[in-house]
PQR file with spaces between the fields and no chain letter, atoms N, CA, C, O and H, PARSE charges and radii, in Angstrom:
ATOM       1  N    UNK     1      17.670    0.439  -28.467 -0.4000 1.5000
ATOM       2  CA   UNK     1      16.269    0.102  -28.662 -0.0000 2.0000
ATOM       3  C    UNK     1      15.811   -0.926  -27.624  0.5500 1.7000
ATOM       4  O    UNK     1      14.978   -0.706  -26.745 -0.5500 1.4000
ATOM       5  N    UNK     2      16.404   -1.974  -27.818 -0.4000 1.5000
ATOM       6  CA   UNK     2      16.336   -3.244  -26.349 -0.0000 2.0000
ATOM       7  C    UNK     2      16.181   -2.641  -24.951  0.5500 1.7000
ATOM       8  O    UNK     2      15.405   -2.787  -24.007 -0.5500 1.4000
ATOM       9  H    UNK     2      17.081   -2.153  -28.533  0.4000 1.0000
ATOM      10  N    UNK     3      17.279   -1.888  -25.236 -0.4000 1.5000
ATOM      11  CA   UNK     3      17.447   -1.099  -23.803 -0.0000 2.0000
ATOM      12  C    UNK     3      16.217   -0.313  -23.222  0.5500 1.7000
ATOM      13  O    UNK     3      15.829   -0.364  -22.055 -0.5500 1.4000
ATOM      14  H    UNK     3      17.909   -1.769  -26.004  0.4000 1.0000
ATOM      15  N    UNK     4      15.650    0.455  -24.291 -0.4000 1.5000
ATOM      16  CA   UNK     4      14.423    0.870  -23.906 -0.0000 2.0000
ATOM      17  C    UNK     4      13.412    0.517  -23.309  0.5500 1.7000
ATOM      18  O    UNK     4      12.826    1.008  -22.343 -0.5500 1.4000
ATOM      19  H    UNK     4      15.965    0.497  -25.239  0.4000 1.0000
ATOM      20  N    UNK     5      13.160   -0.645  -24.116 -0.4000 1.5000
ATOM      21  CA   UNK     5      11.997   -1.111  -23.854 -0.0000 2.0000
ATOM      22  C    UNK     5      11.854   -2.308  -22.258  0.5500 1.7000
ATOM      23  O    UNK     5      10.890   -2.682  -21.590 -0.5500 1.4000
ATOM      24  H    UNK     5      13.635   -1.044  -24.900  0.4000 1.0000
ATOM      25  N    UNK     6      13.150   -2.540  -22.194 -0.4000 1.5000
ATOM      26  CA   UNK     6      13.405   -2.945  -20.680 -0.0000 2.0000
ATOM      27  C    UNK     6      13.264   -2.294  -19.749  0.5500 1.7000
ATOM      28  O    UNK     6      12.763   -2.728  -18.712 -0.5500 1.4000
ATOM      29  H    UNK     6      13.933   -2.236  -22.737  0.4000 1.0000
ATOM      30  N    UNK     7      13.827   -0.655  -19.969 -0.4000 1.5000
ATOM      31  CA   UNK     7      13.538    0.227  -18.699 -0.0000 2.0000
ATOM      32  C    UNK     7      12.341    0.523  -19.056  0.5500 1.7000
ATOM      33  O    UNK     7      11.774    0.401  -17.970 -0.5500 1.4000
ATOM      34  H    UNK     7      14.233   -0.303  -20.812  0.4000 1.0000
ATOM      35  N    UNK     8      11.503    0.839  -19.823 -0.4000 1.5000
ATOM      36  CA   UNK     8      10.069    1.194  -20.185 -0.0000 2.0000
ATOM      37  C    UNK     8       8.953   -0.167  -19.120  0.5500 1.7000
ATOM      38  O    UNK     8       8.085    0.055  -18.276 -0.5500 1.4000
ATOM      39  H    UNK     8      11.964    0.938  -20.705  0.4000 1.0000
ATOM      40  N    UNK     9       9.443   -1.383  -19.607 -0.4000 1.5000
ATOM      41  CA   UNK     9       9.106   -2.671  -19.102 -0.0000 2.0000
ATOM      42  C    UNK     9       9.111   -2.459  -17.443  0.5500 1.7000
ATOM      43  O    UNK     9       8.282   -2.855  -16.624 -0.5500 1.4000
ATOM      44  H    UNK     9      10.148   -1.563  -20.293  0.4000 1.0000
ATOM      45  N    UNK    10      10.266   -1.738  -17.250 -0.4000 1.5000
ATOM      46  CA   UNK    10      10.813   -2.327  -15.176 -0.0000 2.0000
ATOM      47  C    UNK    10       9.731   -0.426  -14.833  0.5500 1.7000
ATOM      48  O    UNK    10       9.064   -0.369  -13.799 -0.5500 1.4000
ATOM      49  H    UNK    10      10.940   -1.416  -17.916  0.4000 1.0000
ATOM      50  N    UNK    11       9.744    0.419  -15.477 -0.4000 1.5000
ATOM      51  CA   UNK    11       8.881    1.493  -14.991 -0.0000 2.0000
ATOM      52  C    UNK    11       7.646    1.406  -14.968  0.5500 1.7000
ATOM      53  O    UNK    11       7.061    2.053  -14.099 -0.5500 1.4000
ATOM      54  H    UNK    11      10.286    0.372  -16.317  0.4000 1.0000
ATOM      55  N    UNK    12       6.865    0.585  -15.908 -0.4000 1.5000
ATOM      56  CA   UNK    12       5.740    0.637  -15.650 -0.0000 2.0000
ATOM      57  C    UNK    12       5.368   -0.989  -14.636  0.5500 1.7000
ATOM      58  O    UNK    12       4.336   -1.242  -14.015 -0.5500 1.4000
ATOM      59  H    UNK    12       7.340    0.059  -16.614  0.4000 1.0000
ATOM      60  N    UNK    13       6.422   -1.719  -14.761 -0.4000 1.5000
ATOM      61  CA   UNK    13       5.976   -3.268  -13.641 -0.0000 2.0000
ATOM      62  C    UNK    13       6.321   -2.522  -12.760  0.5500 1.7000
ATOM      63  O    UNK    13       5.821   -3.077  -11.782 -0.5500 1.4000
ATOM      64  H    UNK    13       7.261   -1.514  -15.265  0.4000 1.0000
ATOM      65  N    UNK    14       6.909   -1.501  -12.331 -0.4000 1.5000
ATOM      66  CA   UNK    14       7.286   -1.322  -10.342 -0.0000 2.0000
ATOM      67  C    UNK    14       5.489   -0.072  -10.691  0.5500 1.7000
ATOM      68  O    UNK    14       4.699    0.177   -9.780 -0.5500 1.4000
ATOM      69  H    UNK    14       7.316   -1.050  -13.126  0.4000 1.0000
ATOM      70  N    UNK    15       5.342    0.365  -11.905 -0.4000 1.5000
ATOM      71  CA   UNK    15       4.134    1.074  -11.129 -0.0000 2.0000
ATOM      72  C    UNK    15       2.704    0.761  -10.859  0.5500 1.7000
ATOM      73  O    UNK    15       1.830    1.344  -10.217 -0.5500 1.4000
ATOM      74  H    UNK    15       5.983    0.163  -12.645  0.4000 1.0000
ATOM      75  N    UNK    16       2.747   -0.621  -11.725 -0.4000 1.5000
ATOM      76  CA   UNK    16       1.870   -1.248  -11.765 -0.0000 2.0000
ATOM      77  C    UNK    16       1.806   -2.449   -9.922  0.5500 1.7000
ATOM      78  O    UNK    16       0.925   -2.991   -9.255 -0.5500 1.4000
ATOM      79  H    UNK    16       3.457   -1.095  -12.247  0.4000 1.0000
ATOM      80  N    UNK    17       2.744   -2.357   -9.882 -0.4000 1.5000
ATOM      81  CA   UNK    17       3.061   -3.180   -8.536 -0.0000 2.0000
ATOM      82  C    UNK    17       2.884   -2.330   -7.587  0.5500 1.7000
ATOM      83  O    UNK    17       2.298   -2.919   -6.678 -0.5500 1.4000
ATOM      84  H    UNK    17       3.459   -1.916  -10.423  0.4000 1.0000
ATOM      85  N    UNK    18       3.151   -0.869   -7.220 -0.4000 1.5000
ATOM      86  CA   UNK    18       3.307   -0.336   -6.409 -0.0000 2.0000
ATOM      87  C    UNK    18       1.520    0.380   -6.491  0.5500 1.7000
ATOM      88  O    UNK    18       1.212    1.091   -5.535 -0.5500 1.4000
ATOM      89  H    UNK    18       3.626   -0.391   -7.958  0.4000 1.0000
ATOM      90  N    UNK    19       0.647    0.207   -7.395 -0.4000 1.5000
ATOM      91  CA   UNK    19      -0.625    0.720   -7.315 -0.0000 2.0000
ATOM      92  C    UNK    19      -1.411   -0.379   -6.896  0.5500 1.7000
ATOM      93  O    UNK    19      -2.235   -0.098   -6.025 -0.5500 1.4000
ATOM      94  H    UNK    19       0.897   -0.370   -8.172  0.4000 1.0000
ATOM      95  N    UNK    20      -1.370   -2.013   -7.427 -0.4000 1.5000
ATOM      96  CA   UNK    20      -1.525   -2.906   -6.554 -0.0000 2.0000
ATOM      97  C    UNK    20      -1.333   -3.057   -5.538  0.5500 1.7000
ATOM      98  O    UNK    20      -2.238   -3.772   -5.106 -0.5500 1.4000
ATOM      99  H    UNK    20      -0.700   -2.241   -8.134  0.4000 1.0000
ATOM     100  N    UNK    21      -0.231   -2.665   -4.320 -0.4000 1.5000
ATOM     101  CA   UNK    21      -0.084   -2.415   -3.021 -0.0000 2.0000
ATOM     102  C    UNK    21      -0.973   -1.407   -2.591  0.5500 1.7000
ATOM     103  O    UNK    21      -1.625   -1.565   -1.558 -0.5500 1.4000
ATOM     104  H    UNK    21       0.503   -2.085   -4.671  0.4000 1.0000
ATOM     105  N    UNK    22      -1.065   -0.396   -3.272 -0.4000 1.5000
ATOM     106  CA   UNK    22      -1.569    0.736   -2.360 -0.0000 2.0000
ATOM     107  C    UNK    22      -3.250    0.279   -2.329  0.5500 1.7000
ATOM     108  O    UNK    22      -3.782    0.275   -1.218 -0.5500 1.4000
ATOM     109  H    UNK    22      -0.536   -0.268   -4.110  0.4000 1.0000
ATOM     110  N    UNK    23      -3.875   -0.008   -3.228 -0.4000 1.5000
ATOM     111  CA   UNK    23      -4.927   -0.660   -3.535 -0.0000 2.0000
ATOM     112  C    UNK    23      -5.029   -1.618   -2.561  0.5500 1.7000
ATOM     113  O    UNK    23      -5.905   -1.280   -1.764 -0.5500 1.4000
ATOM     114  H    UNK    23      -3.443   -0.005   -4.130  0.4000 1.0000
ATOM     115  N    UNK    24      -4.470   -2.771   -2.241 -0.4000 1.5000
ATOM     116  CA   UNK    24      -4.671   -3.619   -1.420 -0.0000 2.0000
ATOM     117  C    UNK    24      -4.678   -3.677    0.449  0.5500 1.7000
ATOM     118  O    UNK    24      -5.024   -4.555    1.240 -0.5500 1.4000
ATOM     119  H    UNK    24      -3.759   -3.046   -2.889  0.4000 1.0000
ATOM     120  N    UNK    25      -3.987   -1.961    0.670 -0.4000 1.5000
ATOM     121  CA   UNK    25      -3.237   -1.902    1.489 -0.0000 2.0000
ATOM     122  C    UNK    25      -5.173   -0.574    2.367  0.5500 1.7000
ATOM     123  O    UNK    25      -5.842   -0.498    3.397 -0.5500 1.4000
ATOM     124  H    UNK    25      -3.706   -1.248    0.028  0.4000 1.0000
ATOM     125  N    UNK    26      -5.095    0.010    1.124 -0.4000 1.5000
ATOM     126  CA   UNK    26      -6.517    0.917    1.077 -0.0000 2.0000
ATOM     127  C    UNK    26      -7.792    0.429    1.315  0.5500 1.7000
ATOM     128  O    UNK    26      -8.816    1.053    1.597 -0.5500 1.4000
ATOM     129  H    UNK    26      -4.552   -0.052    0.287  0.4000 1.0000
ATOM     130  N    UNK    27      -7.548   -1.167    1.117 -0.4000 1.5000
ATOM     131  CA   UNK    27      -8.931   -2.350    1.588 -0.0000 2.0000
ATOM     132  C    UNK    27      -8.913   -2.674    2.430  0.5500 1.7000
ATOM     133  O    UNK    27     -10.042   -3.008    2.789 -0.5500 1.4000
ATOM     134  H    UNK    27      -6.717   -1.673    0.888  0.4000 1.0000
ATOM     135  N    UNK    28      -7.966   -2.871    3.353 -0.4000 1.5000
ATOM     136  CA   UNK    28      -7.933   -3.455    4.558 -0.0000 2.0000
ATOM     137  C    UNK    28      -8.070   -2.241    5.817  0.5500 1.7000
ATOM     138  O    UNK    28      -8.214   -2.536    7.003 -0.5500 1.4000
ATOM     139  H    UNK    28      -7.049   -2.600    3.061  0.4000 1.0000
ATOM     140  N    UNK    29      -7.991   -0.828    5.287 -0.4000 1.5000
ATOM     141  CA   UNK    29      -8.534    0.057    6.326 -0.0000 2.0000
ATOM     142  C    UNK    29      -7.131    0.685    6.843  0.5500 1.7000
ATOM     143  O    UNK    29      -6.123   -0.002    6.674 -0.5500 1.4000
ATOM     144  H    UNK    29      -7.874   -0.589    4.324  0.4000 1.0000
ATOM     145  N    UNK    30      -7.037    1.692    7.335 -0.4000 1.5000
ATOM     146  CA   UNK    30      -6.641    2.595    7.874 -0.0000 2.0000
ATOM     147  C    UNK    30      -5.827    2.302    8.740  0.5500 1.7000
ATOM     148  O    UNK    30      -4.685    2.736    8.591 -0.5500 1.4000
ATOM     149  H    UNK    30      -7.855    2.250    7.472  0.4000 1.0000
ATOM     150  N    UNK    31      -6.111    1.549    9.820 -0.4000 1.5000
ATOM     151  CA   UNK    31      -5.180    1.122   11.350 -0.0000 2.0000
ATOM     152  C    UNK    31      -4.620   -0.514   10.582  0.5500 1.7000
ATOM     153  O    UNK    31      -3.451   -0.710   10.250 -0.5500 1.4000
ATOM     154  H    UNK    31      -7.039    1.196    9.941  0.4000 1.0000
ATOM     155  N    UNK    32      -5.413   -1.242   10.467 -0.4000 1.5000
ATOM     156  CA   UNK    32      -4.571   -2.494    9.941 -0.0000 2.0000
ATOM     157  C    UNK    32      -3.887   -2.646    9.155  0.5500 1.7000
ATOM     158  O    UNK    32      -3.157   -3.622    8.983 -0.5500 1.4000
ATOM     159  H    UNK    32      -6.362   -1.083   10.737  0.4000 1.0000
ATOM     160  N    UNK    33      -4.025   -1.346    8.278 -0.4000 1.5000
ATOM     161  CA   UNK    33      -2.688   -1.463    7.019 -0.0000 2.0000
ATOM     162  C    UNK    33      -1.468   -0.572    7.360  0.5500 1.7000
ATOM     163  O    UNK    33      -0.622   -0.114    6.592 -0.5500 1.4000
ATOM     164  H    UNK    33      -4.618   -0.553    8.418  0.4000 1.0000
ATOM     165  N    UNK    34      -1.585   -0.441    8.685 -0.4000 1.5000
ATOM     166  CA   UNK    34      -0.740    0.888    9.204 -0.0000 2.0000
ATOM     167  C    UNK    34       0.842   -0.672    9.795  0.5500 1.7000
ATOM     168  O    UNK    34       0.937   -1.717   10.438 -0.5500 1.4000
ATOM     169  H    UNK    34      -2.272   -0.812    9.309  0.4000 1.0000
ATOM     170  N    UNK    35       1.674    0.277    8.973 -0.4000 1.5000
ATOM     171  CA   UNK    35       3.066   -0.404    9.821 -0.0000 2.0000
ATOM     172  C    UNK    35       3.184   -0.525   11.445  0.5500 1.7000
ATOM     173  O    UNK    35       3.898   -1.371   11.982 -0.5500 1.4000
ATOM     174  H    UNK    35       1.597    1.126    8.451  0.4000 1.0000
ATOM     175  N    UNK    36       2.491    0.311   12.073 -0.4000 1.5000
ATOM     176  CA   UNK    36       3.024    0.969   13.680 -0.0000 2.0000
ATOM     177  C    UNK    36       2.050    0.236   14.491  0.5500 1.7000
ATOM     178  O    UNK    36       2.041    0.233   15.722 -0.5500 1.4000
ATOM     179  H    UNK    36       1.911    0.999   11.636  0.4000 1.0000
ATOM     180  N    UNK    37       1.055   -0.517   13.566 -0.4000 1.5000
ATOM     181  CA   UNK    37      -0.711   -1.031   14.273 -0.0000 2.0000
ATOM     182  C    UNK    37      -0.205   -2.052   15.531  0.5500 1.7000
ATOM     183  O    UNK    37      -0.985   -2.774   16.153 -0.5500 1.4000
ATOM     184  H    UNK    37       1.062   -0.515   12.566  0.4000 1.0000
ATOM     185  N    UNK    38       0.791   -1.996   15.703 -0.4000 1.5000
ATOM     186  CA   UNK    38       1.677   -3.176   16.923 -0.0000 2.0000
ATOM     187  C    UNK    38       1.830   -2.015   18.245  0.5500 1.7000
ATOM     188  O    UNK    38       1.729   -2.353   19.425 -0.5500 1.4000
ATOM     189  H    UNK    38       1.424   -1.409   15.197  0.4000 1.0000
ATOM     190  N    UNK    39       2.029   -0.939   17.897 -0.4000 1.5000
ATOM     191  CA   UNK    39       2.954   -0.190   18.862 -0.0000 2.0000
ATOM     192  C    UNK    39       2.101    1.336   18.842  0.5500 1.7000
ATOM     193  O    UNK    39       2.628    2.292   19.411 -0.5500 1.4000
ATOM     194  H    UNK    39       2.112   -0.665   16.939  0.4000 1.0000
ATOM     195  N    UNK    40       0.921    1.482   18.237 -0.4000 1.5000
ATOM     196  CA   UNK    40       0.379    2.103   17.970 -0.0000 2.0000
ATOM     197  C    UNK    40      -0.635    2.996   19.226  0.5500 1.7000
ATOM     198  O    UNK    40      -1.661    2.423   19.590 -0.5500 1.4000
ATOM     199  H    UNK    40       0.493    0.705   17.775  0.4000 1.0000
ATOM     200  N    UNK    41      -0.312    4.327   19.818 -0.4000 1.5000
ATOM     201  CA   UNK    41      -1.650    4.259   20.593 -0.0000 2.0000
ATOM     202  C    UNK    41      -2.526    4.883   20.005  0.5500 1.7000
ATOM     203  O    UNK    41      -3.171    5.358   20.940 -0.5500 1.4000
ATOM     204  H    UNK    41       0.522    4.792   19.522  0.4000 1.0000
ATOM     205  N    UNK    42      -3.192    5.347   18.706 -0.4000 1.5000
ATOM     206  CA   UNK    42      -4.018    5.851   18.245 -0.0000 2.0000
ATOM     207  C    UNK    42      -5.556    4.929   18.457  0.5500 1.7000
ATOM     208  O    UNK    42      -5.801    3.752   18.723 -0.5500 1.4000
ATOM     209  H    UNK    42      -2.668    4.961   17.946  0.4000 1.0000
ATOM     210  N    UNK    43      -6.363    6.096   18.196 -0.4000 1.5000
ATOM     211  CA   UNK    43      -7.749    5.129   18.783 -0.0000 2.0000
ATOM     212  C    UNK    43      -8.581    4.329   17.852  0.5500 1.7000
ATOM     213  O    UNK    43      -9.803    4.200   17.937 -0.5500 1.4000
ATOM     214  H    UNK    43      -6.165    7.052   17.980  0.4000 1.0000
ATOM     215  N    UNK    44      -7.536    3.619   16.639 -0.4000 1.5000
ATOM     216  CA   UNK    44      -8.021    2.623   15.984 -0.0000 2.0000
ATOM     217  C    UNK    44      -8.556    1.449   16.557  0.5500 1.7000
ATOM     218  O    UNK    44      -9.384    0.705   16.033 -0.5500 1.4000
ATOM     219  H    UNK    44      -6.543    3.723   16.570  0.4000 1.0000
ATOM     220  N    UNK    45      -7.909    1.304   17.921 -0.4000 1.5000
ATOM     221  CA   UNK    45      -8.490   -0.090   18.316 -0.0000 2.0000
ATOM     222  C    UNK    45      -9.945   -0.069   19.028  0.5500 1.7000
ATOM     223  O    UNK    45     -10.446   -1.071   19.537 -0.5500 1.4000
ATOM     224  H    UNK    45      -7.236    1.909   18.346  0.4000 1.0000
ATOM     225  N    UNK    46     -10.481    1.054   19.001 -0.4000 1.5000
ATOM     226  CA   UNK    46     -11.573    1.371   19.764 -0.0000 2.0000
ATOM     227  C    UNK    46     -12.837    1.031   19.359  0.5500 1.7000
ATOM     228  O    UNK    46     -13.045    1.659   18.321 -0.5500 1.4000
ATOM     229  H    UNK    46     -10.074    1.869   18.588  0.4000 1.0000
ATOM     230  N    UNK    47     -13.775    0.371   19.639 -0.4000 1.5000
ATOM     231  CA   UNK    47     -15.237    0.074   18.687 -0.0000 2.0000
ATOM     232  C    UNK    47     -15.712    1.469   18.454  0.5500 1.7000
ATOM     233  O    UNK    47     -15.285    2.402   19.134 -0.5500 1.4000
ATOM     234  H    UNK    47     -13.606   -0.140   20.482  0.4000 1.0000
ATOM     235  N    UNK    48     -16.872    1.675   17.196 -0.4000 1.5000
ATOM     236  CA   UNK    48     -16.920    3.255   17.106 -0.0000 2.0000
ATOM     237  C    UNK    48     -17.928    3.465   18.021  0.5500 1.7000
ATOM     238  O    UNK    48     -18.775    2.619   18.308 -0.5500 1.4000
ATOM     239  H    UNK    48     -17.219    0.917   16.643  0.4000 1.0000
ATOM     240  N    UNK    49     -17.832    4.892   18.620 -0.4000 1.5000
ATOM     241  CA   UNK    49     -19.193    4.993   18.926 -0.0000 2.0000
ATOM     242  C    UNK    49     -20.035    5.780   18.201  0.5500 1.7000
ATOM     243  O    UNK    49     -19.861    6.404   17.154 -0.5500 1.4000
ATOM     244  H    UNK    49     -17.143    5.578   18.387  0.4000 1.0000
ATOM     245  N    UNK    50     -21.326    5.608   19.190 -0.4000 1.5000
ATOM     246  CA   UNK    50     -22.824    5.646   18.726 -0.0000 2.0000
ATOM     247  C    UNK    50     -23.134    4.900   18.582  0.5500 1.7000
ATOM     248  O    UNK    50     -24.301    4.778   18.210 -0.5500 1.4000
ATOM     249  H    UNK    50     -21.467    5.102   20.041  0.4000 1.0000
């Protein structure tokens, strides 16, 4: 029973943590939340045009 409710406890804190990341990661945009935005040549760094 204990047991349960610990792994019940650690499944929903890693999913609750891991939707907080993605959430936080989804605000800051596309190229800046990108791991590679260092080494990156995609044309995120570009002002837009028009």
């Amino acid at each position: 029973m204990i047991a349960s409710i610990i792994i019940g406890v650690a499944i929903f804190g890693y999913a609750a943590w891991a939707l907080v990341k993605f959430i936080n990661k989804s605000k800051k945009g596309k190229c800046a939340a990108c791991d590679l935005k260092n080494s990156c040549s995609s044309q995120c760094h570009l002002p837009p045009q028009g």
